[in-house]
N, C-alpha and C positions, 0 to 999 in steps of 0.2 A: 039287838044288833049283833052280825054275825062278830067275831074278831080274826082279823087276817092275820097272821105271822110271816112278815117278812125281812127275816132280822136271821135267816137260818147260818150266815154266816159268822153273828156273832156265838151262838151255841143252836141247837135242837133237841127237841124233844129226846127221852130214851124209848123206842120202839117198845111196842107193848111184846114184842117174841124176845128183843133183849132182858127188859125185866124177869122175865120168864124166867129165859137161859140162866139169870145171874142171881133168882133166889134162893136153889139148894145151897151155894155157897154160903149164904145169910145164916143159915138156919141147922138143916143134915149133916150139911159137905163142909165144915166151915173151921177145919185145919187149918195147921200154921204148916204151910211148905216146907220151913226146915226142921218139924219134929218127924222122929223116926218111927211113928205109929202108923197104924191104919190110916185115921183120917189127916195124920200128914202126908206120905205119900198119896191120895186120892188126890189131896187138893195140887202137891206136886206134878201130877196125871194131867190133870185139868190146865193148870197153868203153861204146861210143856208141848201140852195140843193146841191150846191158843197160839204159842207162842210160831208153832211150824204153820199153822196156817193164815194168820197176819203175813208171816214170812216171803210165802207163796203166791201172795198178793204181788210180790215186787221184785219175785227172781232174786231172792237173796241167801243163796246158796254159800256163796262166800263172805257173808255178813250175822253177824250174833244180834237180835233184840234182845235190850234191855230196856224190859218196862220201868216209866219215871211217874212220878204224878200228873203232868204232861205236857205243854210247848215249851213253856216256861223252864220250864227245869232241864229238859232236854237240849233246849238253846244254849243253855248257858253251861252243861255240861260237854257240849260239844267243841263252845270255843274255847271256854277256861280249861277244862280237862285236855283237848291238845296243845291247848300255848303254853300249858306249864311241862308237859311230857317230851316236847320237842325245842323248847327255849336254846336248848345247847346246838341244834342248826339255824335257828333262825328265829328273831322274834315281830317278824312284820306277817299281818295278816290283811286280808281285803276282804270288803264287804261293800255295798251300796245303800246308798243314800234314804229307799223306800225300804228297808227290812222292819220286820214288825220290832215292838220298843224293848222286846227282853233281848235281843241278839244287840241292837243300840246301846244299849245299857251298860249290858255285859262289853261292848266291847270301846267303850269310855273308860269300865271298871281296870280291864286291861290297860289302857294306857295311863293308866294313874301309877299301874305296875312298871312301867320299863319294856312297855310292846305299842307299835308302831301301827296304826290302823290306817288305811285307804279307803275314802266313804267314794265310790265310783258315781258318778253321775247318772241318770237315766234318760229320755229324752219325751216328750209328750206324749207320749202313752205309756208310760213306765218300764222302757225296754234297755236293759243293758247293751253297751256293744259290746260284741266279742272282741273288738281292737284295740277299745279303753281297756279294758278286762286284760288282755294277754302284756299290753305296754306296761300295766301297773306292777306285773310282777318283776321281782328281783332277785339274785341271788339268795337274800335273808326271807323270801317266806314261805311259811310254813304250810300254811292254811286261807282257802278262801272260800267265803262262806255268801250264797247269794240264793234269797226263796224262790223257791218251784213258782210258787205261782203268789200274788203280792195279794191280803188279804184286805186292802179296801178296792182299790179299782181294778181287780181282777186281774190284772196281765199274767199269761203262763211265760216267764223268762226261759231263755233257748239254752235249757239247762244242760244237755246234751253236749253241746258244742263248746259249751264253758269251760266240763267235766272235761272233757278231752284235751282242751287247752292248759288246763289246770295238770294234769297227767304227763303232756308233753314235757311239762316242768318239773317234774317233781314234788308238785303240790296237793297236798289234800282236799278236798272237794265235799266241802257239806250243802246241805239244802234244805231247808223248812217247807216241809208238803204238808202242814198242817191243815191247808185250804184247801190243795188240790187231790190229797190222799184218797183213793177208790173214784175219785170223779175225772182224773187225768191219767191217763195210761203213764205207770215210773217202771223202768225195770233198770233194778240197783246195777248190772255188769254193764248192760249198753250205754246205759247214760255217765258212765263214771262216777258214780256217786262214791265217796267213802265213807261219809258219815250222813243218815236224815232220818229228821226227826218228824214224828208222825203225833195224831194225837185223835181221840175216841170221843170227844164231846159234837165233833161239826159234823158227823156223820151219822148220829140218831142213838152212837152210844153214852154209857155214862161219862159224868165230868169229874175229874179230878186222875185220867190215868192217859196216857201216852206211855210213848217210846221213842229211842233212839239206836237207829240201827248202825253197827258197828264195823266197817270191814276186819274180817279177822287177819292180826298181824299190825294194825295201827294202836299205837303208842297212845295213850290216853291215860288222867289221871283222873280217880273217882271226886267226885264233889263228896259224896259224904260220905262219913269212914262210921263204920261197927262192926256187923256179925258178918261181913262179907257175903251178901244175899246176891244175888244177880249177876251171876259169876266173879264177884269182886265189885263187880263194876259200879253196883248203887247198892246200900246195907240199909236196912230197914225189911220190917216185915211187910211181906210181897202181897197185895190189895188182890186176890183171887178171884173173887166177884167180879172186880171192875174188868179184870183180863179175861173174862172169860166175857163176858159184856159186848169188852172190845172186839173181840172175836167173832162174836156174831154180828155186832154191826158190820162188818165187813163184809163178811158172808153173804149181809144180808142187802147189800147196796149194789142195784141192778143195772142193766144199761139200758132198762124203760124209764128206771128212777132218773138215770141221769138224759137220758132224752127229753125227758117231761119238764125237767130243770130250764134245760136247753132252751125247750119251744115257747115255756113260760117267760124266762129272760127277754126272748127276741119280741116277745108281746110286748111286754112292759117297755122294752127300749124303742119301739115305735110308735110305740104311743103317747108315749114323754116324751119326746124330738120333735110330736107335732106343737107344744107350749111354744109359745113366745121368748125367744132370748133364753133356750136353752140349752144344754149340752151334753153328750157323755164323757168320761171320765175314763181313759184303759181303751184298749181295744175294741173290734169287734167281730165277731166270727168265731171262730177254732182257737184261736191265739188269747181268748176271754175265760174263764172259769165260768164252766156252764151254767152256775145258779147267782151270778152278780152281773146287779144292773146297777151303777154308778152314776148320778147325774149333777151337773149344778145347772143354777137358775139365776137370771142375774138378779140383784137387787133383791135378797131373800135370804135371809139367817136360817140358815139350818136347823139350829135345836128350836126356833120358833114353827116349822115346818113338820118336824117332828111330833110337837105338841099338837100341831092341828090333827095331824095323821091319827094321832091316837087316839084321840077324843072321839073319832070315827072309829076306832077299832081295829086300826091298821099298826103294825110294829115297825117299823124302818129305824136306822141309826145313820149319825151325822158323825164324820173322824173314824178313828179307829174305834172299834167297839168296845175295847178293852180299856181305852181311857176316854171316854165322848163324854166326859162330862168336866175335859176339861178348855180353857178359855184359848186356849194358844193354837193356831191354827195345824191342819194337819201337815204332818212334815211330809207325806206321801205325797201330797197334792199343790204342797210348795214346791219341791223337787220337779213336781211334770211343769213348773212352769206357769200356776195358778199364784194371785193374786192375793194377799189374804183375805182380801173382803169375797174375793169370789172363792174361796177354799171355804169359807163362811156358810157359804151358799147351796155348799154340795151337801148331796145325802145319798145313802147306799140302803137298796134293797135287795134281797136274795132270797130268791126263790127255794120252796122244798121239793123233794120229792115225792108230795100231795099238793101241791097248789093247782087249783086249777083257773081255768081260762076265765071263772066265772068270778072267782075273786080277783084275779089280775082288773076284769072291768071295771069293779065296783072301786080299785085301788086306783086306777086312771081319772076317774072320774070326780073322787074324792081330790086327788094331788092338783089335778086342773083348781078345782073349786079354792082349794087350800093358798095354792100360788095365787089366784085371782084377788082371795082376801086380803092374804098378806103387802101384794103390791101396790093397796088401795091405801095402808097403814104407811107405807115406807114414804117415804120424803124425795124416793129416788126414784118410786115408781110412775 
């Protein structure tokens, strides 16, 4: 039995040219960046090439990357490191309702501190307005932080327009492209960005490294204090490998890869629309993240759903990927406006940059079968 991976959103594979790229570092090249030898500087070398051409990915001329270990860290470096550097202008930040659970978290953690958070609404397909958005600001904030693109039902938020709203004010402007980095066009000066955070595992490179890019001249305070590694910014010793890793995943992420994402998506999402009492979930067209297909089913438990899929040899995931194993329905999907029992119901697949049309069939064909079983058990079907 073949097995499909369609779960590319919660991580991917690492590219067999990535591995490659990243095992002199392991072994030859496998300096510490801040020793003053040979193979320090080399690995220095290496790190400071990745570092300009990640960069140049997103017109960020006017912005420093600081590689982090990756969303996670960088999310919450973004908001706790400016609401503690800026508290003496203002301590109200805004965010929305759908942001992935470390930006959540972190900004709960914040108002346990004495800062003031605005969880912004979304509306049935997970769209911010720009009206909610520009009303909620006030004299006191500092910082509003709203993701590029939402990493279960795919919507790309009109990040652009926010930025510039946010700018109008005197506000900071972060953004979480961890979904949509190299597969949605970001260029850091047109869009306004001043802080976003990027990360190398959903893109075919290694797990455990990201970044967060910095406009330079914004006030920020590091999370973690030592040998002052990362121009101050993050202290610990700098993961070489992985940043060069990341590097090439980049490099190496095409716009046939992401067409093929695209056309695979639009397969799977007409083919699942022809089910009984189903639906999608986010957008569709250009406004979608080209590799997510988001769907619920009425009368259908998700992780029951899941289980069939696999047992066929297919991956999908139900919730957020990063916590789907847990009971509580997804907040994303509460937010647009779902049901719990029908936020129950959803499941998310995401296409690679090798999927092909032939396994999309065999996926269609399986989820029909799958749903038909499952709604013969249900009491409701």
């Amino acid at each position: 039995m073949e097995r499909i991976y369609l779960d590319n959103a919660a991580t991917t594979r690492v590219d067999a040219e990535v591995l490659k790229a990243m095992e002199p570092y392991f072994t030859d090249d496998f300096g510490n960046m801040a020793s003053l030898h040979a193979w320090g500087r080399e690995a220095e070398t290496a790190a400071d090439k990745a570092r300009r051409e990640i960069t140049k990915k997103v017109n960020g001329k006017e912005h420093r990357l600081v590689f982090t270990s990756g969303g996670t860290e960088s999310n919450n470096f973004a908001l706790k490191g400016i609401a503690f550097a800026n508290r003496e202008k203002g301590r109200h930040i805004i965010t929305t309702k759908i942001e992935h659970d470390c930006v959540l978290n972190a900004s709960r953690w914040l108002e346990k501190r004495g800062f003031d958070v605005t969880y912004l609404p979304v509306d049935r397909e997970g769209f911010v307005s720009p009206d909610d958005f520009a009303g909620a600001i006030r004299k006191d904030t500092i910082l509003a932080s709203v993701m590029h693109a939402n990493n279960e039902i795919g919507t790309i938020e009109p990040v652009r327009e926010l930025g510039k709203i946010a700018h109008e004010h005197d506000v900071l402007f972060h953004t979480d492209a961890c979904q949509s980095f190299t597969k949605v066009p970001i260029d850091l000066r047109k869009d306004s960005i001043d802080l976003m955070t990027v990360n190398s595992h959903k893109i075919y490179g290694p797990k455990g490294v990201g970044g967060l890019f910095i406009r330079q001249g914004v006030r920020i305070e590091p999370l973690l204090h030592g040998g002052g590694q990362e121009f101050g910014y993050r202290s610990g010793t700098v993961n070489v490998a992985g940043i060069v890793g990341f590097a090439k995943a980049v490099d190496m992420m095409k716009e046939k890869h992401i067409r093929n994402m695209e056309k695979m998506r639009d397969l799977l999402i007409e083919g699942a629309l022809e089910i009984d009492k189903s639906w999608l979930n986010g957008p569709r067209g250009e406004k979608r993240l080209p590799n997510n297909a988001h769907f619920g089913f009425e009368h259908i438990e998700g992780e029951a759903l899941i289980i069939h899929l696999d047992l066929k040899g297919i991956a999908a995931s139900t919730g957020s990927a990063c916590s789907s194993k847990s009971l509580e329905p997804s907040h994303v999907l509460t937010a647009i406006g779902l049901r719990p029992e029908q936020a129950h119901g959803s499941v998310r697949f995401s296409t690679g940059k090798e999927t092909t049309k032939e396994q999309i069939e065999y996926t269609l064909e399986a989820l029909r079968e799958s749903v038909e079983t499952l709604r013969k058990m249900s009491p409701f079907g």
